[in-house]
N, C-alpha and C positions, 0 to 999 in steps of 0.2 A: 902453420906452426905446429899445431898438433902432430901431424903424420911426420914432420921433419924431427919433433923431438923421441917421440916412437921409434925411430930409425936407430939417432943416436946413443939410448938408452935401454933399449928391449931387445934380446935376444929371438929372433923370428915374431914380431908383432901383430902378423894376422893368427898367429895359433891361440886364439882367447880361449879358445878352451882348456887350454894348457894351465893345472893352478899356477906355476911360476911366472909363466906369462901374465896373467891375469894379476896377480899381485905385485910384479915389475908396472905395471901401468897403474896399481894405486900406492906405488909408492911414489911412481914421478909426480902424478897430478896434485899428492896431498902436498909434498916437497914444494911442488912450483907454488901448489894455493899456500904455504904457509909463509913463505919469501914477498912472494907478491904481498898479502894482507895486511904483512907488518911494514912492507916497504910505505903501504897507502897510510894505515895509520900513522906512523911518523909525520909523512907531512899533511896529512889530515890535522892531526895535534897543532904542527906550526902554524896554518892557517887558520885554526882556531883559537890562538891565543895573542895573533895578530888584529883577530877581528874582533874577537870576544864572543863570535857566535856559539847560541848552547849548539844549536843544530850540527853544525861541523865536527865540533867536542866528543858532540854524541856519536857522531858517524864514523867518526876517528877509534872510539871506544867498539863500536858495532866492527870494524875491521881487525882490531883485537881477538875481541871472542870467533869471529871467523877464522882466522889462524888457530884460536884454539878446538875450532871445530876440524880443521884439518888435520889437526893432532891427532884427535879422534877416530877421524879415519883412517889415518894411519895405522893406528896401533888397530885398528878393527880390520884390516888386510892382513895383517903378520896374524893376527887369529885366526884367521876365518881359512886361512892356507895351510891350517895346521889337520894332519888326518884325523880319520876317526878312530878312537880309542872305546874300551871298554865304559864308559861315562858317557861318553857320544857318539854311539853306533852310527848316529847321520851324520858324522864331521861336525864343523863350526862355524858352519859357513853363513848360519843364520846370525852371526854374531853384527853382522853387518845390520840388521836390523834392531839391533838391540842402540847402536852407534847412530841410526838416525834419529832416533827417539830419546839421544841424549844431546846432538847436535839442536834437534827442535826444543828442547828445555834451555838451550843456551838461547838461541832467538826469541825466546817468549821472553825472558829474563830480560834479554838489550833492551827488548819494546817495552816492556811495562817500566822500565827505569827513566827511558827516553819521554816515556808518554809524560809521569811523574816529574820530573823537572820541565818540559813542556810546560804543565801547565803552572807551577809554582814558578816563571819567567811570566809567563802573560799574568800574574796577580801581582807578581813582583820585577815590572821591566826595569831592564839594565842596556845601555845604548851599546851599539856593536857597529865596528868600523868594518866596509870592505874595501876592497882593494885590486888593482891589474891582478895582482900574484895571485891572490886568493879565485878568482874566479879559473887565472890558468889549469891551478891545486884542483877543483873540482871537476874541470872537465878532464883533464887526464885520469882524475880515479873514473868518473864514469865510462870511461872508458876503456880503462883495465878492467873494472868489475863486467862489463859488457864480455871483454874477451874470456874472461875468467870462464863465465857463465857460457861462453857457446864450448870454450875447451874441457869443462866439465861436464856436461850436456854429450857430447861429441864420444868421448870414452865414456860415459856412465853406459851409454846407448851400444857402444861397440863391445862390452863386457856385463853391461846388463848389470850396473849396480844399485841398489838403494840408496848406500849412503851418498855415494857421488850424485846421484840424481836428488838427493837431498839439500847437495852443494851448490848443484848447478841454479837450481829454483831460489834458494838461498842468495847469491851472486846478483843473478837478476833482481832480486827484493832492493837489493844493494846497489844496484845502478839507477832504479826507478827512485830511490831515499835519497841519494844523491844530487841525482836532477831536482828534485826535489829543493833542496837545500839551493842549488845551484839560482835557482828561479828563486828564492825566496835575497840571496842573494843581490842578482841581478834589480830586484826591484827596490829594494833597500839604497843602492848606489844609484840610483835614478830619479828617484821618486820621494829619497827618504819617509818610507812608512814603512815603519819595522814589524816585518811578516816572517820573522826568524822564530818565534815560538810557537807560530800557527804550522809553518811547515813541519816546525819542528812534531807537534802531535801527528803531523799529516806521515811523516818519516816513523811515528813509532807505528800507525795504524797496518802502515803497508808490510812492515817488520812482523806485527802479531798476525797478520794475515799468512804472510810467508808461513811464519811458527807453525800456526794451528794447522796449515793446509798438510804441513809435512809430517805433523805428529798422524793426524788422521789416515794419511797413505802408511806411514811407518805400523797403527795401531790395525790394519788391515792386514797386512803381512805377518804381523805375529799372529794374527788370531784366527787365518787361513781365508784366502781371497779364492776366486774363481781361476783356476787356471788360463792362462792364456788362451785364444782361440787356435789360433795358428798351431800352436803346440795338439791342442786333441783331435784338432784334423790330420794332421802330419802321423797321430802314432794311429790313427781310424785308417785314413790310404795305404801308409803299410800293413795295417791290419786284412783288410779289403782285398789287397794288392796278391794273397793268394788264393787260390780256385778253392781250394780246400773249404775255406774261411767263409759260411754262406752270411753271416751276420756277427755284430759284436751289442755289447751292453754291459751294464753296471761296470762304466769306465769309470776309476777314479785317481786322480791325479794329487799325489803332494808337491813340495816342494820345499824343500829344507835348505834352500838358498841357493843362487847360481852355480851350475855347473852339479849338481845334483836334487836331480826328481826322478822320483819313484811313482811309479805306476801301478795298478791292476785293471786287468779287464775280464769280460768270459766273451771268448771264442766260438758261437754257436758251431759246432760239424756236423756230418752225416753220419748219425751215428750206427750205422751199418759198413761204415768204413775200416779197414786194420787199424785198430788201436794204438797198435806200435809207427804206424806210417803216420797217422795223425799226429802222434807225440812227438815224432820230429817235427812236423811242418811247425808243431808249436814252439817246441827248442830252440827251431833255425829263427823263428819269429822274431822270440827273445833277445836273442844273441842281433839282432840286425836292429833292435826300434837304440838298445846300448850303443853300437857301433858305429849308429847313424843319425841321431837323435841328439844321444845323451841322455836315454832317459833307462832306469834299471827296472825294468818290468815283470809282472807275478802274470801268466797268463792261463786263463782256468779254460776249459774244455767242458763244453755246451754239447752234449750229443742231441741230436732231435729228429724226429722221424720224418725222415721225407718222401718214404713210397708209399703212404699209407692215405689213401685216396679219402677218406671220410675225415681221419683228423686234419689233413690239409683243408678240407672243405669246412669244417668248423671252425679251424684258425681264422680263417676266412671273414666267416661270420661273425666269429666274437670282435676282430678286430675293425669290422664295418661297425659294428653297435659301438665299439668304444668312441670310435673317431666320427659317430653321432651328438655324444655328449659334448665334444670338442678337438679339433683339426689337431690340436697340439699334442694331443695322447699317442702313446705308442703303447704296446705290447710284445713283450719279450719270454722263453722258457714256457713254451705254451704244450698242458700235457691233456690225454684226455682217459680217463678213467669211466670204462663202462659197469654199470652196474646191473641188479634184477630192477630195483622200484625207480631209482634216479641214477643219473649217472653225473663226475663230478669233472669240471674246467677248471685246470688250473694254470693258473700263468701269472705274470708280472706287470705291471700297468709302467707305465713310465709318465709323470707328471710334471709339468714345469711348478716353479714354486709359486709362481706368478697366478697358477689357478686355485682360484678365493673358495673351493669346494674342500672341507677335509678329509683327508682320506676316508675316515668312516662315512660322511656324505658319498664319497665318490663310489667305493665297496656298492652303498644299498643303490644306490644308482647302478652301475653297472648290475648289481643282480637283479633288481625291477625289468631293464629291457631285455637281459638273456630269458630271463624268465617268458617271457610275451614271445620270443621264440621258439621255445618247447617248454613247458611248465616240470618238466623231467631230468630237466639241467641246472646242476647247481653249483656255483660258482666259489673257488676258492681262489682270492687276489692279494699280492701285497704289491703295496702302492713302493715305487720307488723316485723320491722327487729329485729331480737334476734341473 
């Protein structure tokens, strides 16, 4: 259904990279999600006032505010496709994340309302009728909101969006509350013991879980997450990928919403090589991680000595003693300054964040064991943690 509706509605659909494209696919999916949601709630509503279940009521109302979440992302597509202007040099694209983090205030909302009459039902029960129809009415939403949730899921992943991935997780809260209902139901019409307001907290739990799961990923992305892996490998092997290129470091990755990241990195080179022939390799570099990638990159130039038989041979050494302290360390920009009384090492440590030493631990550490290798060397380091 997804790839036939793509067909019929999107101009070239595999060019997600394309913004037109990319927001042609979040204007069908918000469209399809706000028809669908309101189609459920209507007859969600009727089987709830046929039955008198709050659960259904509730669920009818939580398909509501899902349409209204899809509003949201709506209008956060038509933003976020808009360029960058003097006010927003990185475009708008991050706007989408501003939309999942109002979509997740609307699901905290449903649930703690849901939870609230939940339990003001079990202090104060009111008998609830089910019925053939009523049980039809909830297995076909569960089974809309099931498709919902793989059709949002399916494009959020093909365009790599937040809000829609906010949808999709969302959708699913919303087939699992449903079933829910659905069994709470079923047992009501069998058993007559009425477990419609138990489910029914059972229904707001799974709803504030959804909420908080999607604010906390949404609160990650505004406040800047780890770059994808794939992504720094991918811009490292074209980095790599020429001869030129003996090493790279101090890579660091933004991202200011899909379809725009920006990059820096330093290029170590020979730094005995034409300057000017280096400076292309770096230009063509640029121009190829944009071209091919998608990512707009600053790439700095690392000269370092590589005929120099003594400083190779101390690089050497400093870099055994570092990866003495721990396998994980690296060292990057490694210089060596001779003097008359001592002479000075300087270079770059590279630490994961993960090691529980801080840098100024790490500093007198690493000068304690250079030291124990010539008492003559003295060590100038700055820690950089990735």
């Amino acid at each position: 259904m997804t790839y036939l509706l793509s067909k019929i509605f999107i101009k070239s659909p595999e060019n997600v990279k394309d913004p037109a494209v990319r927001r042609a696919y979040g204007t069908m999916v918000s469209i399809v999600g706000i028809l669908a949601n309101l189609l459920l709630a209507a007859i969600k509503f009727f089987a709830g006032m046929i039955s008198g279940a709050i659960s259904i009521t509730a669920d009818a109302v939580n398909n509501v505010s899902d349409a209204g979440s899809q509003i949201i992302s709506l209008i956060s597509f038509k933003i976020s496709a808009k360029p960058a202007d003097r006010d927003h040099p990185f475009g708008h694209a991050r706007i989408e994340y501003v939309a999942s983090m109002i979509v997740s205030f609307l699901i905290l909302h449903v649930g703690l309302d849901l939870f609230t009459e939940s339990v003001n039902k079990i202090l104060h029960p009111s008998p609830t009728e089910f019925s053939i129809p009523v049980f039809i009415i909830l297995g076909v939403s569960v089974a809309g909101k099931l498709w919902l949730f793989i059709f949002n899921r399916t494009v959020a992943k093909k365009i790599n969006s937040s809000v829609m991935k906010a949808t999709a997780a969302d959708s699913l809260s919303d087939a699992a509350s449903t079933a829910a209902v659905l069994i709470a139901a079923l047992i009501g019409y069998f058993t007559n013991i009425q477990t419609d307001a138990y489910m029914g907290i059972i229904v707001a739990v799974l709803i504030l879980v959804a909420g908080i799961k999607i604010l906390n990923e949404t609160k990650n992305s505004i406040l800047g997450s780890p770059p994808e892996q794939e992504v720094v490998d991918a811009v490292a092997s074209l980095a790599l990928s020429y001869p030129e290129i003996l090493g790279i470091h101090d890579m660091v990755i933004h991202n200011y919403g899909a379809g725009n990241t920006i990059a820096s990195l330093h290029a170590e080179v020979d730094g005995a090589a034409n300057i000017f022939d280096t400076h292309d390799v770096i230009d063509n570099l640029e121009k190829r991680l944009f071209l091919e990638l998608g990512v707009r990159a600053t790439v700095h130039m690392d000269p370092i000595v590589t005929d120099d038989e003594k400083v190779t041979a101390l690089r050497e050494i400093t870099l055994k003693t570092v990866l003495s302290i721990d396998e994980r360390l690296n060292i990057h920009d490694f210089r060596y300054v001779e003097g008359t009384t001592h002479s000075n090492l300087i270079f770059d440590v590279v630490a994961p964040f993960e090691l529980k030493m801080s840098d100024e631990e790490l500093k007198r550490e690493i000068s304690s064991r250079i030291s124990r290798v010539d008492p003559t060397y003295f060590v100038v380091i700055t820690v950089d943690r990735e």
